[in-house]
N, C-alpha and C positions, 0 to 999 in steps of 0.2 A: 659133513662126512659122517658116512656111519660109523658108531665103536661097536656093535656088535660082530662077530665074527659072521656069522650067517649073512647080516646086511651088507656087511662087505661085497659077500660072495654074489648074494644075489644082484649086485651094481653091476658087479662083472659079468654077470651073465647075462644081464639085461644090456649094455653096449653090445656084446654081441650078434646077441638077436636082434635088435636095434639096424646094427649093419647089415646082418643077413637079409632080413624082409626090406631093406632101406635096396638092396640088390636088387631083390626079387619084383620088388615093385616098379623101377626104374625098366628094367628088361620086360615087364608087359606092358608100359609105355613108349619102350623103345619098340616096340612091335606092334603094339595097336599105329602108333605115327607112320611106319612104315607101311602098314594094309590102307589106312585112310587119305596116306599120297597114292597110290595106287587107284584108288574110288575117285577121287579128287581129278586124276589125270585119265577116267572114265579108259582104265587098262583092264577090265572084264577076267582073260585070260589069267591074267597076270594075280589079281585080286583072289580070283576063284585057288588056285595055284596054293597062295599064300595063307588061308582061309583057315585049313587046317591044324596049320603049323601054330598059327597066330591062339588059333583057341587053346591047342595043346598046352603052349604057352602059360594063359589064364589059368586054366584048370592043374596046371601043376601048385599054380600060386595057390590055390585053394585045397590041395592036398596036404602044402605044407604049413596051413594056417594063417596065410597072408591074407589072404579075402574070405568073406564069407560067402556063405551058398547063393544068398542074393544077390549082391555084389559082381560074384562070377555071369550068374543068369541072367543080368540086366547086359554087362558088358558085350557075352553073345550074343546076346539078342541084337543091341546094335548095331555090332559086325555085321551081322545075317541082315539086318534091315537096310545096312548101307548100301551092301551090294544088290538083291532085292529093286532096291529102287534105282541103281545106273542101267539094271537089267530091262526096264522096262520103257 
């Protein structure tokens, strides 16, 4: 354990954030599993529907420093790709 006063502080602030983005990340996995049962169960309507919400999703996580810019990019792109090809 830290004796510094500062090092203290910053433990505690690191749990925190810890849990925050440990949130933040679970709710774009709870969301990508949702759009890719959707692909899975070749529901088009329903996937397209969901598509925007699911990226809006991501891209919050990357406003608040959860992911990074690639990260984000790759993940779209796969959404987009998954649908793309039930499309076809």
């Amino acid at each position: 354990m830290a004796n510094i006063k500062s090092q203290k502080k910053r433990v505690l602030i690191t749990a925190e954030e810890k849990k925050r983005n440990s949130a933040i990340r679970s709710r774009v996995r709870n969301a990508v599993k949702k759009y890719m049962a959707l692909i899975e169960a070749k529901d088009i309507a329903g996937a397209e529907a969901l598509l925007p919400e699911t990226v809006s999703i991501i891209t919050k996580a990357r406003s608040k420093g959860v992911y990074k810019d690639n990260t984000v990019s790759r993940k779209v792109a796969s959404l987009y790709k998954a649908l793309n090809t039930i499309k076809e």
